[in-house]
C-alpha positions as CSV (number, residue, x, y, z in Angstrom):
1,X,97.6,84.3,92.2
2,X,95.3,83.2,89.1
3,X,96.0,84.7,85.8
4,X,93.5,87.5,85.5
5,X,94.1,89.2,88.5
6,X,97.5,89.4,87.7
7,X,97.0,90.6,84.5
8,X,94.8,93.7,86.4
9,X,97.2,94.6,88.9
10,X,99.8,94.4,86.1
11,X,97.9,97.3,83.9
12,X,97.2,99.1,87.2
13,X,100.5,99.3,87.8
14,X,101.5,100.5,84.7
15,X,98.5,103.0,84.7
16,X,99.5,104.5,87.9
17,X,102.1,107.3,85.9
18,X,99.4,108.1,83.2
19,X,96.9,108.7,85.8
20,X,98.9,110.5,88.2
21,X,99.5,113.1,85.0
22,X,97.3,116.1,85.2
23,X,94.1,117.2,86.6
24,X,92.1,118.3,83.4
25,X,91.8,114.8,81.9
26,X,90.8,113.2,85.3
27,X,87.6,116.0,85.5
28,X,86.8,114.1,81.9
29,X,87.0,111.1,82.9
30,X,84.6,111.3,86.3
31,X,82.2,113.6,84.0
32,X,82.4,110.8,81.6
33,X,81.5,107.8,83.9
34,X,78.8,110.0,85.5
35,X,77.0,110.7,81.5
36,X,77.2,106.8,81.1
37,X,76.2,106.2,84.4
38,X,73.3,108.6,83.7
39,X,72.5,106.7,80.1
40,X,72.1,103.4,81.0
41,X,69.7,104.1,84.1
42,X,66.9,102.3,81.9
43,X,69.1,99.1,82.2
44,X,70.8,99.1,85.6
45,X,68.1,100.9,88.2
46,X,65.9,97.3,87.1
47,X,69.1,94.9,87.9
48,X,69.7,97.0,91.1
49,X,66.1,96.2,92.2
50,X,66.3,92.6,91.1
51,X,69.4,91.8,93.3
52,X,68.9,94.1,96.5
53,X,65.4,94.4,96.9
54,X,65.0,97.7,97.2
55,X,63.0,99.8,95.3
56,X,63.4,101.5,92.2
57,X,61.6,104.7,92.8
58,X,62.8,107.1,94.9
59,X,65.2,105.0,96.5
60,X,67.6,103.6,94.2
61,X,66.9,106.2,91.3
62,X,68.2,108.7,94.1
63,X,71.2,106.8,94.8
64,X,72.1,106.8,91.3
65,X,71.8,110.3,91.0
66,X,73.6,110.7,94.0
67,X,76.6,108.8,92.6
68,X,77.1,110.3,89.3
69,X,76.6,113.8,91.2
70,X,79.6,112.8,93.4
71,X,81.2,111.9,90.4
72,X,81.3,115.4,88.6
73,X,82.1,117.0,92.2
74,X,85.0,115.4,92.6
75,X,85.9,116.2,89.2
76,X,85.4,119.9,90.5
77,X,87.3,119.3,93.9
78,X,90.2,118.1,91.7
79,X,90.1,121.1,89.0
80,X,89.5,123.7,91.7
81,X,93.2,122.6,92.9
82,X,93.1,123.3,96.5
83,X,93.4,119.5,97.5
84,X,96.7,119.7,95.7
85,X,98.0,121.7,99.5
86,X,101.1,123.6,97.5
87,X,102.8,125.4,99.7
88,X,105.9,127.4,98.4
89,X,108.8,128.6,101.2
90,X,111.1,130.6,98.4
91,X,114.7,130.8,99.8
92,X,115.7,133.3,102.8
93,X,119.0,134.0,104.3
94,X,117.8,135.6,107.1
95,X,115.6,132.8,108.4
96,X,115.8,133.1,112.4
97,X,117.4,129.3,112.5
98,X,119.9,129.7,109.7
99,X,119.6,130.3,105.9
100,X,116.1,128.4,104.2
101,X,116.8,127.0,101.2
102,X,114.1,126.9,98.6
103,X,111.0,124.3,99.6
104,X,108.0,123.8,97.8
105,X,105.6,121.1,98.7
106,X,102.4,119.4,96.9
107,X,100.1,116.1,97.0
108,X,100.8,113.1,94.8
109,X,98.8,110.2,94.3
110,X,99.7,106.4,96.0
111,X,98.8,104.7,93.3
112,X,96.7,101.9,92.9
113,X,94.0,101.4,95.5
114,X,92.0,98.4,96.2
115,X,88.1,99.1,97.0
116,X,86.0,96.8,98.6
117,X,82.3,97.3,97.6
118,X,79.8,97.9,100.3
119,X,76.3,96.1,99.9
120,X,73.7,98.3,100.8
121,X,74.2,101.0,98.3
122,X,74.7,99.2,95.4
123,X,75.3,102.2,93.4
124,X,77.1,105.1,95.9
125,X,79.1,102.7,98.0
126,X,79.9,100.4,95.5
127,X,81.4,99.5,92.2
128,X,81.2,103.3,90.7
129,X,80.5,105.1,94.2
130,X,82.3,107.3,96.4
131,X,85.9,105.5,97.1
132,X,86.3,104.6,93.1
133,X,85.6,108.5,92.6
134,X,87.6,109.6,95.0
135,X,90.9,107.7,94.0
136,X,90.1,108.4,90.2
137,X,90.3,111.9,91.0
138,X,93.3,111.5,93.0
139,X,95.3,110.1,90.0
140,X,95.1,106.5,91.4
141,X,94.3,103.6,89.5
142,X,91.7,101.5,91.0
143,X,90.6,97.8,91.3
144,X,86.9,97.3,93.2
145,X,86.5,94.0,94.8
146,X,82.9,93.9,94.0
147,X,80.7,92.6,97.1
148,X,78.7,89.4,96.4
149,X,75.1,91.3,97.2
150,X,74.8,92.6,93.8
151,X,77.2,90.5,90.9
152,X,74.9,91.3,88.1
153,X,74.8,94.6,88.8
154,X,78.8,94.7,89.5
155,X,79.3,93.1,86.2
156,X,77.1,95.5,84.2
157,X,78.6,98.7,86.1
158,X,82.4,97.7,85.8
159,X,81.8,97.3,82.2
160,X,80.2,100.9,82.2
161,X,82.8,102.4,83.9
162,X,85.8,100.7,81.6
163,X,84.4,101.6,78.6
164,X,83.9,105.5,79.5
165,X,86.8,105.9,81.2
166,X,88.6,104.1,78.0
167,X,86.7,106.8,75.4
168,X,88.0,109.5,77.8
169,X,91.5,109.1,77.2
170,X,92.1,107.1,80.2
171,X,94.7,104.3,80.3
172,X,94.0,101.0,80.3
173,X,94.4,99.3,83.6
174,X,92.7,102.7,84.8
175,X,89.9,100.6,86.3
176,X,89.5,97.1,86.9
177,X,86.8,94.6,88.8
178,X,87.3,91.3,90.5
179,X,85.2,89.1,92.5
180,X,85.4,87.0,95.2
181,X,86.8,86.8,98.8
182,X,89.8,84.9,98.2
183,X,91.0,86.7,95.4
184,X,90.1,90.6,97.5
185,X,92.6,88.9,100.2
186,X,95.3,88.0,97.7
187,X,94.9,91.8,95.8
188,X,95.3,93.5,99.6
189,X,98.3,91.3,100.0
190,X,100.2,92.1,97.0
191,X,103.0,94.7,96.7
192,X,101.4,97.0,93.5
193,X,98.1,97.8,96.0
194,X,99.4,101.4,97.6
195,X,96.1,102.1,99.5
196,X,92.8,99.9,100.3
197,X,89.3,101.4,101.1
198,X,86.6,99.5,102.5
199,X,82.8,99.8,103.6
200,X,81.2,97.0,105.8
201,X,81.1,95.2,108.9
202,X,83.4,95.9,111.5
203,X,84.4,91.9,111.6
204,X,85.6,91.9,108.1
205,X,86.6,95.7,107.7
206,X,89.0,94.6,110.9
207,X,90.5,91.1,109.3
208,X,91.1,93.1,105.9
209,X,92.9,96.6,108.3
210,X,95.1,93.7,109.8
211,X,96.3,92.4,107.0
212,X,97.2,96.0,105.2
213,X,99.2,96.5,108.6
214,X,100.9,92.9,108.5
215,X,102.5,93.3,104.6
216,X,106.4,93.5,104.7
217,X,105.3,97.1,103.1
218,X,102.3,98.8,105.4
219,X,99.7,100.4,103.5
220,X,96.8,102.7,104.5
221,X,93.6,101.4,104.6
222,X,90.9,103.3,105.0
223,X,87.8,101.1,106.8
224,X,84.5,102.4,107.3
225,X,83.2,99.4,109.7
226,X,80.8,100.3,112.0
227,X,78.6,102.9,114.4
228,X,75.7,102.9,116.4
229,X,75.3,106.7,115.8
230,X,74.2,108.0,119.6
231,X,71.4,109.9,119.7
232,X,70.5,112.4,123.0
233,X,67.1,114.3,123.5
234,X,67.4,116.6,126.7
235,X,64.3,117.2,128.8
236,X,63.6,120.4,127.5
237,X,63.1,119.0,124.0
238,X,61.5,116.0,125.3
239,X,58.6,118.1,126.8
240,X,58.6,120.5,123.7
241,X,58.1,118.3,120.4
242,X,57.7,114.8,121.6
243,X,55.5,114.3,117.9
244,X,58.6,115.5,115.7
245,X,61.3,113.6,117.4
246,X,59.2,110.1,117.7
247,X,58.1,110.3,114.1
248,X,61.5,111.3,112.9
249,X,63.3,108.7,115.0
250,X,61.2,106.0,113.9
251,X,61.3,107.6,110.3
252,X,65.3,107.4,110.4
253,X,65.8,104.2,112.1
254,X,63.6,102.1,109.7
255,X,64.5,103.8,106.4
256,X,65.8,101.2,104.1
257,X,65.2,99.0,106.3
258,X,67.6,100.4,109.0
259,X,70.7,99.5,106.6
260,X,72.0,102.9,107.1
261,X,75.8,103.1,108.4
262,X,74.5,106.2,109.5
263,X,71.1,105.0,110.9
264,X,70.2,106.2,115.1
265,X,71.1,102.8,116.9
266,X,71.1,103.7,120.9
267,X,69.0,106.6,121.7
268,X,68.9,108.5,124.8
269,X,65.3,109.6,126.4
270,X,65.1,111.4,129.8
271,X,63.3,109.7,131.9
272,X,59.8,109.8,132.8
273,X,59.6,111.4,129.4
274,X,57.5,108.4,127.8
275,X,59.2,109.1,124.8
276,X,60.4,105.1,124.6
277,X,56.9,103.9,124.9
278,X,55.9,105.8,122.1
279,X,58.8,105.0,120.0
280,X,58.1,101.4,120.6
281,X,54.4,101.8,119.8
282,X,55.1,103.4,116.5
283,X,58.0,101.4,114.8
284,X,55.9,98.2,115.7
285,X,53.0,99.9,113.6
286,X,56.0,100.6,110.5
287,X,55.5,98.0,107.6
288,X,58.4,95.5,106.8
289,X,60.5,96.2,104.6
290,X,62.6,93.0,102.6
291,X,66.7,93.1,103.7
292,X,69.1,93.4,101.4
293,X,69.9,89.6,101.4
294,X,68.6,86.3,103.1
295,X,72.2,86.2,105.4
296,X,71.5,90.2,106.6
297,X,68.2,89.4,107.3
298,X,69.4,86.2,109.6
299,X,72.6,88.3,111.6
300,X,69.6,90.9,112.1
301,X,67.3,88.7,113.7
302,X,69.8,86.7,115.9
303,X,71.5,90.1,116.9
304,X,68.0,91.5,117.9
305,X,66.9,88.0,119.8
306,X,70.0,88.8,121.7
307,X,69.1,92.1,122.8
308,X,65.2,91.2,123.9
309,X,67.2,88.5,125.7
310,X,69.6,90.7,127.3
311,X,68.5,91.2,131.4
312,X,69.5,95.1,131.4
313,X,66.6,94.7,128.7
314,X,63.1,95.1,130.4
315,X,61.0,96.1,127.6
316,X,61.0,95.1,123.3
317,X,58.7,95.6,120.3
318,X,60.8,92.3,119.4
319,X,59.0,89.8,121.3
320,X,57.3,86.7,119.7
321,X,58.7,87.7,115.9
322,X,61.0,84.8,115.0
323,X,62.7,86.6,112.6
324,X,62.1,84.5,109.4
325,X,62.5,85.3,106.0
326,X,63.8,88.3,104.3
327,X,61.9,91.8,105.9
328,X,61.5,91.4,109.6
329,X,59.5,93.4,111.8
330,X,61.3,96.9,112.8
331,X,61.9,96.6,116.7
332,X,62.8,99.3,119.6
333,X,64.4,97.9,122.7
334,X,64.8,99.9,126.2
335,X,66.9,100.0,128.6
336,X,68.7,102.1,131.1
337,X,71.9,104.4,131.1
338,X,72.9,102.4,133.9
339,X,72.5,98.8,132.2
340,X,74.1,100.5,129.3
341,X,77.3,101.2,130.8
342,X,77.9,98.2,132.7
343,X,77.5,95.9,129.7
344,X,78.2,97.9,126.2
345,X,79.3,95.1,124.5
346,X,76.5,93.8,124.5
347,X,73.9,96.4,124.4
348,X,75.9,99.3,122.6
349,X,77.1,97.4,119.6
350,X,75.1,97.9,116.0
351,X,72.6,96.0,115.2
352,X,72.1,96.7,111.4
353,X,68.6,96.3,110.5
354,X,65.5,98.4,111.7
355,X,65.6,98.6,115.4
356,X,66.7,101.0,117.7
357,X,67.9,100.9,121.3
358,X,66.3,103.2,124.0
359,X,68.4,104.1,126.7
360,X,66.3,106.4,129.6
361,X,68.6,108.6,131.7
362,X,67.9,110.6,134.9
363,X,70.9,112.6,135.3
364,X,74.1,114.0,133.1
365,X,76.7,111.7,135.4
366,X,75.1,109.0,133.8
367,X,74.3,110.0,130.9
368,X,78.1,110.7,130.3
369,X,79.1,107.7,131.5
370,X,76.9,105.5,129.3
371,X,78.2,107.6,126.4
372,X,81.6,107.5,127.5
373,X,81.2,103.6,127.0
374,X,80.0,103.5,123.6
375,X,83.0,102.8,120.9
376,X,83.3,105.7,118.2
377,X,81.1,106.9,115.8
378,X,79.9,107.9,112.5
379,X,77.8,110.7,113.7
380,X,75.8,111.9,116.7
381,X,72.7,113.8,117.3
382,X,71.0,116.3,119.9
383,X,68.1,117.0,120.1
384,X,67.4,120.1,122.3
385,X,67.2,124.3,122.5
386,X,69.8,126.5,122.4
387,X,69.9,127.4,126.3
388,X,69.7,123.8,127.8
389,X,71.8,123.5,130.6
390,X,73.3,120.1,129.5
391,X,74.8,121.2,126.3
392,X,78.2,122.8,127.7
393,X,79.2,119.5,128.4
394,X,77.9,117.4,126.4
395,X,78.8,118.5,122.9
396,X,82.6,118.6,123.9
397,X,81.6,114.9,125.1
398,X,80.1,113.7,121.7
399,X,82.4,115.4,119.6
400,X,85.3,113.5,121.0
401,X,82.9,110.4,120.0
402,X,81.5,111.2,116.5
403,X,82.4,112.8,113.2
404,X,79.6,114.5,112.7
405,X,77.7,116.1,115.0
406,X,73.8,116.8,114.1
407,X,71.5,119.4,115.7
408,X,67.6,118.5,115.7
409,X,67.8,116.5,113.0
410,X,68.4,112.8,112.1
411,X,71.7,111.2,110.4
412,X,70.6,109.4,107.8
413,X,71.3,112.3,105.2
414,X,74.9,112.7,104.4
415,X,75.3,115.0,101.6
416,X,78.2,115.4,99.4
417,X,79.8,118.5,100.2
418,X,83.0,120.6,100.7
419,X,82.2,120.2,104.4
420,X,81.1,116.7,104.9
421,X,82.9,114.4,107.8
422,X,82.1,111.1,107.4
423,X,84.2,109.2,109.3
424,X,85.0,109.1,113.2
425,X,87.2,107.1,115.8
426,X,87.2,103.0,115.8
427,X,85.1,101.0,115.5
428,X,83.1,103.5,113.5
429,X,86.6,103.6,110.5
430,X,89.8,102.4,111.2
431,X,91.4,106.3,110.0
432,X,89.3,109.2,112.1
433,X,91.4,111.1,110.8
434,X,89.9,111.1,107.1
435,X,86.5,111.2,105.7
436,X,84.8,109.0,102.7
437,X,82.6,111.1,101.4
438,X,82.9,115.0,100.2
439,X,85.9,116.6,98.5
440,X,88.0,115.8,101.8
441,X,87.7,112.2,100.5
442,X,90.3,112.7,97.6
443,X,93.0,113.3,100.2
444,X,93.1,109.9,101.4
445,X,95.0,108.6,98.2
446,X,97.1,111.1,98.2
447,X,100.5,111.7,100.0
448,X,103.1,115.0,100.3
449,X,106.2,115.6,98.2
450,X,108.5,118.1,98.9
451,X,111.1,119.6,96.3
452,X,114.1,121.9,97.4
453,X,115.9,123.9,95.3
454,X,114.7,122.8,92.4
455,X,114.9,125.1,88.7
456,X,111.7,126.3,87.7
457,X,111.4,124.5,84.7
458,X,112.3,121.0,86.7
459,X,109.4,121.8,89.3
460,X,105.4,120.1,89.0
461,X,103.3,123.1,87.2
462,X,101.4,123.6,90.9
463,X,104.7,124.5,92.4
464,X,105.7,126.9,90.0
465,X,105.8,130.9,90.4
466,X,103.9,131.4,86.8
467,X,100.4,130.9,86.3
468,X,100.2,127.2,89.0
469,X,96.4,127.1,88.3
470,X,96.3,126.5,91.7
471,X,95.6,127.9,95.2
472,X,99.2,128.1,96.3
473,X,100.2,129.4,100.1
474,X,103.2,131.4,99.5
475,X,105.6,132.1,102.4
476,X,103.0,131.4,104.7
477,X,100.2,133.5,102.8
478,X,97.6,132.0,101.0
């Protein structure tokens, strides 16, 4: 291990008891990044642009505010207290299985966590983003890997960060960046790292999750790899608003270029509709947009030859674009349940760029069955009315398959929220059980204590009977 990566896991380490300590100073500190974050917009939205491509205004200007928004939330999510969980059980003799003794129980933080930037949101997903915020307010130290898409920008964000984190009374070793592959690997593998987070492709997201599960001390690592976000239109809507749903498709599945983890990959058209034909015919007529980087734009273009190639294929917008340089032409693909659930390896993994699969269906038994095939996912979408006769069965069915369900809309929004799920089974994240953005994200870095018949005076100030400042349930009472 080289010298300066010991040196950050060394302060991280011995950060981890400052930072664990109270919840008033950690709301300062998020609020803190968020107002620097917020003042050196001039500087950074320009270096944003420069290294990803995309552009300034709306697009990354929104993202910023986005992150520095999630960054007060979670300040608020940790203040309001509730993510603490205290529950109190105060002794009982009478308890039906024998005498209770006193229990109280509360959240308390892992400790340092390793996050691995994600590159196409250079500011939310990234250095300062969502995962950073979240284990900041759960009293964690944290070390970003910083992905290789943006360094400049990395550089200049870290140092952001460090220095308004340090002029909020945060420790040192509170925050830390490092770079490179070898060096994330090495970080993962050693014994101060209590949690990892990650945001990327399912290939790496899955050699990183096996190594977390191979150290002689297991930790949790929470993977958001990825999700082809299945999308279903009954008949009903089909006949009703064919206009809305192909312009907001096509509107979803080429925004930003289609490098959304959240973007509509395999959509589902009844048959006879001709709902595919006039997908196809408007993404073709969408302008280009660049890629994030030169090697994206490359795994796009061979992913997509593969599915024009594919035989259970019979029509694509892809045909005669060779895919070079950086913004390729968005693409829609059809095909048929059938073909869909005899090969979804092939046809039902992501293709992360601006194309879409169509996937016509003529009856729910295959419908289900093509569905059924599809590996977990981020989100999924219906598009229909309230009394179609296919929806008993079928939101049951998508709800065992996404996080997030979405009604007549398109999942390319995910707000920050009290409520938000984003997350669902493998290979959309390697923990369903969590969620990586909203105030449910905190909770990943954090683990349960329980103290028995402990003095007052001895107990953590959530657990105790004056004044917690927390949400507390009390013999089973909130």
């Amino acid at each position: 291990m080289h010298d300066e990566l010991e040196t950050v896991l060394a302060e991280a380490a011995a950060a981890a008891p400052v930072a664990a300590a109270g919840t008033t100073g950690r709301r300062a500190w998020l609020c803190a990044v968020a107002d620097a974050l917020e003042a050196a917009s001039g500087e950074l939205l320009p270096l944003a642009h420069a290294e990803t491509h995309l552009p300034e205004h709306p697009r990354l200007a929104g993202e910023l505010v986005r992150t520095t928004f999630q960054l007060r939330f979670l300040g608020d999510v940790i203040a309001e207290g509730s993510v603490h969980d205290a529950v109190v059980d105060t002794a009982d003799p009478d308890w039906p299985m024998g005498p209770r003794p006193d229990l109280r129980r509360h959240q308390v933080p892992l400790g340092p966590v390793l996050v691995f930037a994600a590159g196409n949101f250079p500011f939310a997903f990234s250095v300062a983003g969502g995962d950073t915020a979240a284990a900041l307010a759960a009293g964690c130290p944290v070390v970003v890997k910083a992905h290789p898409g943006h360094p400049e920008l990395s550089r200049r964000t870290a140092a952001i960060v460090r220095d308004a984190l340090r002029a909020a009374g945060a420790p040192d070793g509170a925050f830390a960046l490092v770079e490179g592959v070898e060096t994330g690997v090495d970080a993962l593998r050693d014994p101060r790292i209590a949690a990892a987070a990650f945001t990327g492709s399912v290939h790496g997201g899955r050699a990183l999750h096996d190594i977390a599960a191979a150290r002689p001390v297991p930790i949790p690592f929470f993977g958001e790899l990825g999700s082809v976000n299945p999308v279903v239109v009954t008949p009903s809507a089909a006949a009703g608003r064919p206009d809305e749903i192909v312009s907001g498709l096509v509107g979803s599945a080429t925004l930003g270029a289609g490098q959304f983890c959240t973007q509509p990959g395999v959509v589902f058209v009844p048959a006879g509709s001709g709902l595919e034909g006039r997908v196809q015919e408007a993404i073709a007529a969408v302008e280009p947009q660049p890629m994030l980087t030169a090697a994206g734009a490359q795994a796009f273009a061979q992913r997509r030859a593969a599915l024009a190639a594919h035989p259970g294929v019979h029509s694509s917008t892809a045909a005669g674009d060779t895919g070079d340089g950086l913004a390729p032409r968005p693409s829609a693909h059809v095909t048929t349940a059938a073909a869909l659930a005899a090969d979804p390896d092939a046809l039902g993994a992501e293709c992360f760029g601006p194309s879409t699969l169509l996937v016509t269906w003529s009856g729910t038994g295959e419908l289900h069955a093509a569905l059924r095939a599809l590996g977990g996912a981020l989100t999924a979408t219906v598009h229909g009315n309230p009394g179609d006769p296919e929806l008993p069965e079928l939101l049951p069915l998508l709800a065992g398959l996404a996080g997030r369900l979405v009604w007549n809309g398109w999942p390319t929004g995910v707000t920050v929220s009290w409520a938000q799920q984003h997350g669902g089974p493998y290979p959309a994240t390697t923990a369903p059980s969590t969620t990586s953005v909203g105030a449910g994200a905190v909770s990943r870095f954090l683990r349960p204590v329980a103290w028995q018949g402990f003095p007052q005076e001895l107990l953590p100030p959530e657990l105790r009977d004056d004044d917690p400042g927390v949400p507390q349930r009390r013999d089973g009472v909130r």
